[in-house]
C-alpha positions in Angstrom: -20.8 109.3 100.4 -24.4 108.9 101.0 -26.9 111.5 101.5 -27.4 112.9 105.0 -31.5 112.1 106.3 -33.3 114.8 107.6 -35.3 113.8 111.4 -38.9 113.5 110.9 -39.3 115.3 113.9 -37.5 117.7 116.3 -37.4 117.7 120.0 -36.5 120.3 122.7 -32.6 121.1 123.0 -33.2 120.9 126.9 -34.5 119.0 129.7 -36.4 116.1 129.1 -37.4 114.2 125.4 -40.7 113.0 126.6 -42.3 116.6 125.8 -43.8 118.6 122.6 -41.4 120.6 121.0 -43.6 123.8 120.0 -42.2 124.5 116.7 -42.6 121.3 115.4 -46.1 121.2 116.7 -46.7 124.4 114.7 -44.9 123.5 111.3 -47.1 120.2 111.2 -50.2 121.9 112.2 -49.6 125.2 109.4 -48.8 122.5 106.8 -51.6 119.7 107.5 -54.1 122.9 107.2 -52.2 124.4 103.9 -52.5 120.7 102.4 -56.1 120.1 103.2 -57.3 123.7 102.1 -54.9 123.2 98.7 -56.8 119.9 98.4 -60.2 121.3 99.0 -59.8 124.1 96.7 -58.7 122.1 93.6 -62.3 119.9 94.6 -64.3 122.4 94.5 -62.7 124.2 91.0 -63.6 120.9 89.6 -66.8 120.2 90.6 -69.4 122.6 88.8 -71.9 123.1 92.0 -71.3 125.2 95.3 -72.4 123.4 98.8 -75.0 125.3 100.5 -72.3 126.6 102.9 -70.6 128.3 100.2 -73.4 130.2 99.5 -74.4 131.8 102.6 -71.2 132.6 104.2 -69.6 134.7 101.1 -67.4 136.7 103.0 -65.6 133.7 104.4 -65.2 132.0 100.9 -61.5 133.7 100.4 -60.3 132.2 103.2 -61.9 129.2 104.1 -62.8 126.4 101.7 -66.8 126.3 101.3 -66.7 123.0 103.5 -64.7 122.0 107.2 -63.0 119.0 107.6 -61.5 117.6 110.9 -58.5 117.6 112.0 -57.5 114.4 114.5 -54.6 113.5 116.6 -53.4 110.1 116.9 -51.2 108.7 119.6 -49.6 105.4 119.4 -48.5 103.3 122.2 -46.0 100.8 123.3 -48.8 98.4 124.9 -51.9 98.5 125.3 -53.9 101.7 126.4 -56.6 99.7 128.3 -57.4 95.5 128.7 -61.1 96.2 127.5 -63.8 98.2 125.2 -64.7 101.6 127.2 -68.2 102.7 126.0 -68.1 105.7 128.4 -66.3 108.0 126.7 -64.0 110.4 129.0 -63.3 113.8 128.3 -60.1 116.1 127.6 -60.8 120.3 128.3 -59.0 122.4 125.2 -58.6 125.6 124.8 -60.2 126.3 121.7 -63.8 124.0 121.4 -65.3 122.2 118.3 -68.6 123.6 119.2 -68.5 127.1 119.0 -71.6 127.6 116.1 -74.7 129.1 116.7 -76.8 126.6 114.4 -75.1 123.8 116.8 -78.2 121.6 117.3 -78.0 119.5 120.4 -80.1 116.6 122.0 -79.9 116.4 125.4 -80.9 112.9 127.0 -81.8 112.9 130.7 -83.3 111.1 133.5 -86.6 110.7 134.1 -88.8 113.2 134.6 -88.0 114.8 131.5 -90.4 117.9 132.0 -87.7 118.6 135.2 -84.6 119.4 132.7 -87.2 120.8 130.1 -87.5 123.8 133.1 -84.4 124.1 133.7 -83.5 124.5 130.1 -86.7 127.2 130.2 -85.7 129.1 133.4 -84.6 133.0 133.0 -81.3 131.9 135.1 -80.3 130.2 132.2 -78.1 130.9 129.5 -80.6 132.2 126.5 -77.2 131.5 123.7 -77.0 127.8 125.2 -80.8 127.0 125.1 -81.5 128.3 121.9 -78.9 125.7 121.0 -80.2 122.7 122.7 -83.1 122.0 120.2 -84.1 118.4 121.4 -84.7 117.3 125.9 -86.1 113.5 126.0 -86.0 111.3 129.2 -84.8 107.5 128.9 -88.2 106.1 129.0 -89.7 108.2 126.2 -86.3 107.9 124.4 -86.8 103.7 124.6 -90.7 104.2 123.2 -89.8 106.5 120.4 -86.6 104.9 119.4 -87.3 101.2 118.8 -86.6 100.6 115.3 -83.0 101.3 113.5 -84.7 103.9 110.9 -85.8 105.9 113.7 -82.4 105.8 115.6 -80.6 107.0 112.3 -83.2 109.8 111.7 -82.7 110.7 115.5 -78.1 110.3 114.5 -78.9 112.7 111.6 -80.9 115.7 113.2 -78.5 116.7 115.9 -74.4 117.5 116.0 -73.4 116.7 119.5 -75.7 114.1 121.7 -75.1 114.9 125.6 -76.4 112.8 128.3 -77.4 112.3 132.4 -74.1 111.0 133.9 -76.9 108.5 135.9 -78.1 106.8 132.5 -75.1 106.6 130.2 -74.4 102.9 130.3 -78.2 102.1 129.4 -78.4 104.0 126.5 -75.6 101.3 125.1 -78.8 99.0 124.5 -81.2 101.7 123.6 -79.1 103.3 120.9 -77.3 100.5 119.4 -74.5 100.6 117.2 -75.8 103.1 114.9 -74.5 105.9 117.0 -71.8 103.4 119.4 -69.8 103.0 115.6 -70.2 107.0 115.0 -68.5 110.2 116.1 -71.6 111.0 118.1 -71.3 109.0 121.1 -73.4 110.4 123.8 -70.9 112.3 126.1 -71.8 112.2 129.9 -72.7 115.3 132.2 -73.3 115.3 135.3 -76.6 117.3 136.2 -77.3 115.6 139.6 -78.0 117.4 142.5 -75.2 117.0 144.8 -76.2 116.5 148.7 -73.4 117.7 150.8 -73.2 117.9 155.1 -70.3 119.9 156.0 -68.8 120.3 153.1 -68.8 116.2 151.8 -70.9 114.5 149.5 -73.5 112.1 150.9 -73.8 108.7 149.3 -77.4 108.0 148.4 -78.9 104.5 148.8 -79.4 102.8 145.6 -81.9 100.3 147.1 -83.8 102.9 148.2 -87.0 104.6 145.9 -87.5 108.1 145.3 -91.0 109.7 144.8 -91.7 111.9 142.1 -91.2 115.5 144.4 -87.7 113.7 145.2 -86.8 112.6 142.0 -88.0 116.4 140.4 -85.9 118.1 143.0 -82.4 115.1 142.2 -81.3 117.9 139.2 -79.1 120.6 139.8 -80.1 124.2 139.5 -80.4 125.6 136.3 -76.3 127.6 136.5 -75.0 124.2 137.1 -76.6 122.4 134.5 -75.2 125.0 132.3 -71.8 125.4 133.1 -71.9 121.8 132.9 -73.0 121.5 129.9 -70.4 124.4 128.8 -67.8 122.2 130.0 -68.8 119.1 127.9 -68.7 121.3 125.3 -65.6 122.9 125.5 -64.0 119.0 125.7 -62.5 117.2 123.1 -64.0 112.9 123.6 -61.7 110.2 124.3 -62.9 106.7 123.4 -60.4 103.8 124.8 -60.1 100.7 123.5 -57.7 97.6 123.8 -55.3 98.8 121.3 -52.3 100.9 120.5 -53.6 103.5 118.9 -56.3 106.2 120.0 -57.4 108.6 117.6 -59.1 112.3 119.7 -60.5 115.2 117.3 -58.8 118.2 117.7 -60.1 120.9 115.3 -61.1 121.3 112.1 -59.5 123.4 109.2 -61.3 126.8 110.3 -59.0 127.0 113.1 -56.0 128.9 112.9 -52.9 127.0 112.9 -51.8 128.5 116.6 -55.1 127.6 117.6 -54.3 123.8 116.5 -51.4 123.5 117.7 -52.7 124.7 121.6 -55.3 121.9 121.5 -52.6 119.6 120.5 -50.8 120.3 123.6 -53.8 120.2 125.4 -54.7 116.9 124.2 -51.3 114.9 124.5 -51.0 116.7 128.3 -54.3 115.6 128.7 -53.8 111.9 127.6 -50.4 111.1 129.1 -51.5 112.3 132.7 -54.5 111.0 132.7 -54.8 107.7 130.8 -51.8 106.1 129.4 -50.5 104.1 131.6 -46.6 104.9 132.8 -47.4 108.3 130.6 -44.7 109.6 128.3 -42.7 106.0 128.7 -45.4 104.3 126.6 -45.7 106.9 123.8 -44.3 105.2 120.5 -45.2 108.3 118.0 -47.8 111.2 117.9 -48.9 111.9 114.3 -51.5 115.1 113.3 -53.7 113.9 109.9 -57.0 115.2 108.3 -60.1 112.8 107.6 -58.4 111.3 104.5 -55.0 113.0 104.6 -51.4 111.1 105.5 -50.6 111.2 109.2 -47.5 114.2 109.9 -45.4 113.5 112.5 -44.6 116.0 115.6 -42.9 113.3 117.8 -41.3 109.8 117.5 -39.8 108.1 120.5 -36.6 106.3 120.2 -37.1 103.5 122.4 -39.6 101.2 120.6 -40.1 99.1 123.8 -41.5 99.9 127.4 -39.5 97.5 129.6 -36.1 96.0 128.9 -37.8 92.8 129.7 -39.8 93.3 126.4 -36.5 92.8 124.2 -35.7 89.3 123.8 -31.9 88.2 123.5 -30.5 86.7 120.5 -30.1 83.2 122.0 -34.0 83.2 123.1 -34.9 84.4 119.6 -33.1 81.6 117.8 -34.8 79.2 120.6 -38.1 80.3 119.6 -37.4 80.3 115.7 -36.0 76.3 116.3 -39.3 75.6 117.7 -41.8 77.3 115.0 -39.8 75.3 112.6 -40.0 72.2 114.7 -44.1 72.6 114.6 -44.5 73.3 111.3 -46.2 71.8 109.3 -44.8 68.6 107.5 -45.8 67.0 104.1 -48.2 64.1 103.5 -46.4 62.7 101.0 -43.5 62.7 103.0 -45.1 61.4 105.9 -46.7 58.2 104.1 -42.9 57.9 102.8 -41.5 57.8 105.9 -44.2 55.3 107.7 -43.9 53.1 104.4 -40.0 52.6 105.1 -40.6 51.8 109.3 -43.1 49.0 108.3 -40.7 47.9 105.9 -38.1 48.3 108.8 -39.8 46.3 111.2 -40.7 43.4 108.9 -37.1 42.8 107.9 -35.7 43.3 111.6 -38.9 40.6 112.8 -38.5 38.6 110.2 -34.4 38.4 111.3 -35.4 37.8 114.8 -37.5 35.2 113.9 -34.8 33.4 111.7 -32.2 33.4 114.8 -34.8 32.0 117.3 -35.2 29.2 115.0 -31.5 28.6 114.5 -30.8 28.2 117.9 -33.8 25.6 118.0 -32.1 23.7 115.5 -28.8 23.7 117.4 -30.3 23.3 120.9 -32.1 19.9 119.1 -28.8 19.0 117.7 -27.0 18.8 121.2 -29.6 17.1 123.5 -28.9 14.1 120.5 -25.9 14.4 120.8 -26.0 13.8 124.5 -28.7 11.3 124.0 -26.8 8.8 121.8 -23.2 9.8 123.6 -21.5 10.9 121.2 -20.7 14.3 122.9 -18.1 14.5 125.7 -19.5 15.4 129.0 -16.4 18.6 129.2 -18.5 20.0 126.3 -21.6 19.6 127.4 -20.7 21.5 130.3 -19.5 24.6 128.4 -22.9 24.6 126.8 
């Protein structure tokens, strides 16, 4: 008898399969990090030099290897998670953020005035731990001067983590940045730092026709707590870039979180992805795999419907329809072809050239009778019958 297969995955012995089961969620998140740390470890007893990481965090060298790597979650679909290219990325909140450091350096791109956010970053109200963090405030117009050519753009990639930008501008920076940071893991991610008018209680649509003076457009951003806890939030998010295909990849963590802690933003992240963007949710989840930068993808859930719709399964008869006509449209050979017109001209000469030979025979006879008739040697009953 043949071997009995263990399931890749398990799923909850109650209520509904289109959930997480938690201890499968753990086991794949202790054992990616265990394989990735193993990995790391038997890197750096090869190589004879220590990263400058290594060096200045000692006391974290036992239990952490001397480098991070991330950690990623990838969720495959049925169909289609979108019809087109979304350069504005969206946002997931998780439990445990990316971008807890102190040395995080960010770049903060705003509106113009500049000098307005510049302030607000300044201002005692706030946060002294956040603005020591945001190392770099530039308006779109300066941003556009500064940034022209692609060495500058890289320079600007390379000197700051996490790039956060004015809600009001984030679809112009597509242009102004290029592709050197759109084909990176350092999209821009949008904030909203826009004063909000509100009359009893409801927003207020402002005209877009309509031009603000400089006192109007100082006073458009928020005070300086919103700006922050804004900011916080963005933080505290994990980004979610949608294209037109069937797999979307969201970071998660890296290897200095805890395997608990990995397996919370998991949850937090597919939650987070089936409410909110996959269309007809849990339905059009294929698989959901957990996987380092250059590790295999683990598995913590597998549907067991590969299709969406019933509609999307063809039946055996349309199948053998379809295969009748790709064989009927392929391709045929030359040779075969000039054979095949060689032997229809051939064809069509002999079947003319017999056509011709029994439009002449019944010349001849028809010349033979009306002599016959002439010189009377034909009886007229016969000549009748003709």
């Amino acid at each position: 008898m043949p071997a009995a297969t263990q399931a890749l995955t398990t799923k909850v012995a109650s209520g509904s399969p289109y959930q997480l089961d938690d201890k499968q969620v753990l086991r794949a998140s202790s054992a990616l990090l265990r394989h990735i740390k193993s990995e790391q470890k038997d890197q750096e007893e090869a190589s004879t030099k220590k990263t400058l990481i290594g060096d200045d965090d000692e006391s974290d060298s036992e239990s952490f290897p001397s480098t991070s790597e991330l950690v990623w979650l990838v969720m495959t679909t049925k169909k289609h998670v979108v019809d087109k290219n979304r350069l504005k990325p969206s946002k997931i909140s998780l439990p445990h953020s990316l971008n807890k450091s102190s040395s995080l350096n960010i770049c903060l791109i705003t509106a113009d005035p500049q000098r307005s956010v510049k302030d607000i970053v300044a201002d005692p109200a706030f946060p002294s731990e956040l603005s020591s963090r945001i190392t770099k405030v530039i308006g779109l117009t300066k941003l556009r001067d500064r940034y022209k050519s692609f060495e500058s753009r890289r320079q600007l990639l390379s000197e700051h983590d996490v790039f956060l930008a004015d809600d009001r501008i984030i679809m112009r920076l597509i242009e102004t940045l290029g592709k050197i940071f759109y084909q990176s893991s350092k999209r821009p991610i949008p904030i909203r730092i826009e004063q909000i008018e509100k009359v009893d209680g409801k927003r207020v649509k402002k005209d877009p026709k309509s031009k603000q003076s400089k006192e109007e457009r100082k006073a458009s951003f928020a005070s300086p707590q919103v700006v922050a806890k804004e900011i916080e939030k963005a933080l505290n998010c994990a980004p979610v870039y949608l294209a037109p295909s069937t797999t979307t990849s969201v970071r998660i963590g890296s290897t200095k979180f805890t395997p608990e802690q990995l397996a919370e933003n998991v949850k937090a992240v597919v939650n987070g992805l089936t409410e909110k963007f996959i269309t007809k949710g849990w339905r059009n989840v294929k698989a959901i795999h957990v996987k380092g930068t250059s590790t295999m993808a683990l598995p913590i859930w597998l549907a067991d419907e590969l299709w969406l719709d019933e509609t999307d399964v063809l039946e055996e008869e349309e199948k053998k329809a379809i295969e009748n006509d790709k064989s009927g449209n392929k391709r045929r050979n030359p040779d075969e072809d000039d054979a095949a017109r060689g032997q229809s001209k051939k064809t069509k000469k002999i079947k003319a050239a017999a056509d011709e030979d029994e439009v002449s025979l019944k010349e001849k006879l028809q010349k033979r009778k009306s002599q016959a008739l002439e010189e009377g040697k034909v009886p007229v009953k016969a000549t009748k019958g003709t």
